[in-house]
N, C-alpha and C positions, 0 to 999 in steps of 0.2 A: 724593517723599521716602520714602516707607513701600515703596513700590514695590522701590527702589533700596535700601533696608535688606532685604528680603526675599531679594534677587540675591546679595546678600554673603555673608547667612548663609546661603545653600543653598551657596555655591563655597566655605566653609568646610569644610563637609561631605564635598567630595570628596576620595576619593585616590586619591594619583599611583602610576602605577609606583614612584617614588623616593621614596615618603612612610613611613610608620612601618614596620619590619618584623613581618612576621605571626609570628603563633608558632607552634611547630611542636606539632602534637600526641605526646603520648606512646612511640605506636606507630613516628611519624615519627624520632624520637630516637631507637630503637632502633633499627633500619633500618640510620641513619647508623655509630653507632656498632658494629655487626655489620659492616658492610662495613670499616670504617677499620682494625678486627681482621683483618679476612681479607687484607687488602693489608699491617702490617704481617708476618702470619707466614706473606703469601706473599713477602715478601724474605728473612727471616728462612731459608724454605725456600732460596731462589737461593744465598744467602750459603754454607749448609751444603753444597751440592753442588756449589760453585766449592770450598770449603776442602778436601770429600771426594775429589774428583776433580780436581783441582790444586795445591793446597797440599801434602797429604800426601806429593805422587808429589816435589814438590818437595825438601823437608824429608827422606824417607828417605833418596836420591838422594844427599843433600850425608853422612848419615849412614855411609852404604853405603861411599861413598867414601872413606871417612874409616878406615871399620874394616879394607877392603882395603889399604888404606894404612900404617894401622897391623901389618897381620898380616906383609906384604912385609919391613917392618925386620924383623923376625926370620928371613927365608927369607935362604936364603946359596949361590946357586946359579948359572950362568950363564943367559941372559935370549935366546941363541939357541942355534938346534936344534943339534943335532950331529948333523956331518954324515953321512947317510942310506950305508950298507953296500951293498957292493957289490953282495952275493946275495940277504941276505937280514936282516929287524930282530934285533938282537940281544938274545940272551935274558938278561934280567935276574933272572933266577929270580921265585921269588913273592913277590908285593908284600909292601913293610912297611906293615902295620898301627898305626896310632895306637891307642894305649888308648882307651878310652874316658870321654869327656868328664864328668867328675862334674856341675861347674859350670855351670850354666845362666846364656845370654847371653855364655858364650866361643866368640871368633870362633876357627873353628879350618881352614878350609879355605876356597878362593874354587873359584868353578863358571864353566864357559862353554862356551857352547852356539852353536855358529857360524851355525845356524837362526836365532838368533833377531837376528843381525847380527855383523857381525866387531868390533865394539866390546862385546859383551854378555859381563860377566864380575862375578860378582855373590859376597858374603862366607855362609858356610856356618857359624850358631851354632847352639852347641845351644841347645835348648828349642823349645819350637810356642806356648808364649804371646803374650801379645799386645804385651808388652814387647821381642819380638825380632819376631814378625811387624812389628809395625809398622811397625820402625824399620830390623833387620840385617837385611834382606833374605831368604836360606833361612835358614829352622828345619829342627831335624834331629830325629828322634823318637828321646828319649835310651834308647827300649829298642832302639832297630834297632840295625843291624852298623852299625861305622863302614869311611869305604874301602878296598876293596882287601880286606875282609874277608868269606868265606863266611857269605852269609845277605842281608839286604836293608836295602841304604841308604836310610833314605827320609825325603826332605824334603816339606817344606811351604810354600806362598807364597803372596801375594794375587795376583789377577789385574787389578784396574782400580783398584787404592787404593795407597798407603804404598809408594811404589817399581814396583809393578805387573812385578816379579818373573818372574809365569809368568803373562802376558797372551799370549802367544803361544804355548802349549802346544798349543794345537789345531794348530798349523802342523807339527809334527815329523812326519815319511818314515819309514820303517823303514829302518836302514841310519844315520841322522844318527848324529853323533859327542857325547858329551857328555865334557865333560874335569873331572875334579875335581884340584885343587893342592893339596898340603897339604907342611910343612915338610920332608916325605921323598921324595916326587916326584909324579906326575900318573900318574891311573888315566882310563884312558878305558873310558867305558863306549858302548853301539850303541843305540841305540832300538830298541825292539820292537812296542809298539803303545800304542793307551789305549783306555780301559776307564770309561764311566761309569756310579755309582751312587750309592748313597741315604747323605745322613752316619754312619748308623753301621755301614756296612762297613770293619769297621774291619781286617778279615782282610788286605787289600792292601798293611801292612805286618807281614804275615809274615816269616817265615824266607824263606818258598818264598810268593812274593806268592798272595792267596785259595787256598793250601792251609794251615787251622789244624794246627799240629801235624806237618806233613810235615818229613823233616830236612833241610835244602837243602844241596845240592853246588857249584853257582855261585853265583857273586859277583852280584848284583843290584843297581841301584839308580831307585828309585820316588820320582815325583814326584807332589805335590798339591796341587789346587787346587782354587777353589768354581766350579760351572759353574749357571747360562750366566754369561757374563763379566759383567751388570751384573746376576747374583741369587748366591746361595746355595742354594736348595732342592736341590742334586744336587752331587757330588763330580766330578772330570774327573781321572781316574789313567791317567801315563805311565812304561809298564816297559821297563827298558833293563837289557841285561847287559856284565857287563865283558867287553874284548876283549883291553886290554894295559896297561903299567905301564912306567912307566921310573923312576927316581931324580931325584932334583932336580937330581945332579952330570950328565946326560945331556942337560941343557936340555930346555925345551919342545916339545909335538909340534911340527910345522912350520905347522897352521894356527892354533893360537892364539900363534905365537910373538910375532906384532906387537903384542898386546894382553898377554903377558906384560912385557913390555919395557916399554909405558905406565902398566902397575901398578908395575913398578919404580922409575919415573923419580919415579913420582909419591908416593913413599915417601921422595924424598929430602929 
């Protein structure tokens, strides 16, 4: 009997895998709770970089559209080209100039650039803040010329964020075509090259792009962005000069006339 009491209270004694839970020391608890931190504000990270690089491009896209849209009810002009001269394009004298834009976040001209796809055709406001980058697509730097005007048009745009703009600036030829639209007609300007540097080269929107102070004879117009495409430390500048100008009553060049005609439709 004494025996058999002894057997009992030793198998009391033991434990199982599944018997009381141990406690964790101190050190152990922090561990835990250090790790449950890093895996919260590594989703926390994911989340921001689907919203930064999807959402955004989303969200200005439906914006952009909208202010294209809105600018076209006010354009009053035929929506295909006129038809091409027999000899030679006809000369419209020198282009009309719009005043210049006082108001910041007035949408006042649409851009397109057939490099960057025959559907790419984006709203031109003034201001470079973050209230028009974000959202309207080019900022226009409210000291430069405006189009068609002697001196230097120069925009601004994101490249991988908020519409993604001028994500393809690295692709432009010398020779591409860039067409600006504004209520009096379309100035086409030519590529010429780019040029990267440091952010505060700020001389590239000159009069006479990187010459301070020189007094400019052509029409110019400059574009800019942050490079490399998923940093900011270096600017990516592309210079193009005007070539030619027509009126809005003369319709569209002939390659962006398809994509005039879709911004119209799409204003109704």
């Amino acid at each position: 009997m004494a025996a058999t009491s002894r057997a009992a209270h030793a198998h009391r004694k033991v434990r199982t895998p599944g018997g009381r839970r141990r406690r964790r020391s101190p050190g152990q608890l922090i561990v835990q709770a250090a790790g449950e931190l890093l895996i919260t504000l590594g989703l926390l990270l994911v989340l921001y970089v689907a919203w930064e690089l999807w959402w955004t491009n989303i969200d200005a896209n439906n914006k952009q559209e909208q202010a294209v849209g809105n600018l076209f009810s006010e354009f009053d002009g035929p929506v295909a080209p006129a038809p091409e001269a027999a000899d030679s394009a006809p000369d419209y004298g020198d282009p009309v100039v719009l005043p210049a834009i006082q108001q910041e976040g007035r949408t006042f001209a649409v851009v397109y650039i057939p490099r960057f796809g025959e559907t790419y055709s984006r709203p031109v406001t003034s201001g470079v803040g973050t209230a028009v980058l974000d959202s309207l697509g080019l900022g226009h730097y409210p000291s430069t010329a405006m189009p068609g005007e002697i001196g230097n048009f120069a925009l601004a745009g994101h490249r991988q964020t908020h519409g993604q703009v001028l994500d393809a600036i690295h692709t432009l030829v010398p020779g591409d075509k860039i067409y600006v639209q504004t209520k009096d007609g379309y100035y086409t300007y030519v590529y010429r090259n780019n040029q990267i540097v440091l952010p505060d080269r700020v001389d590239v929107i000159a009069p006479v792009p990187t010459q301070p102070g020189a007094v400019p004879t052509e029409r110019f117009l400059t574009l800019t962005s942050c490079n490399p495409r998923f940093g900011a430390e270096e600017r990516i500048i592309a210079y193009a000069a005007m070539d030619a100008w027509q009126p809005l009553s003369a319709g569209p060049p002939a390659e962006i006339a398809a994509q005039v005609a879709h911004n119209a439709e799409g204003a109704k």
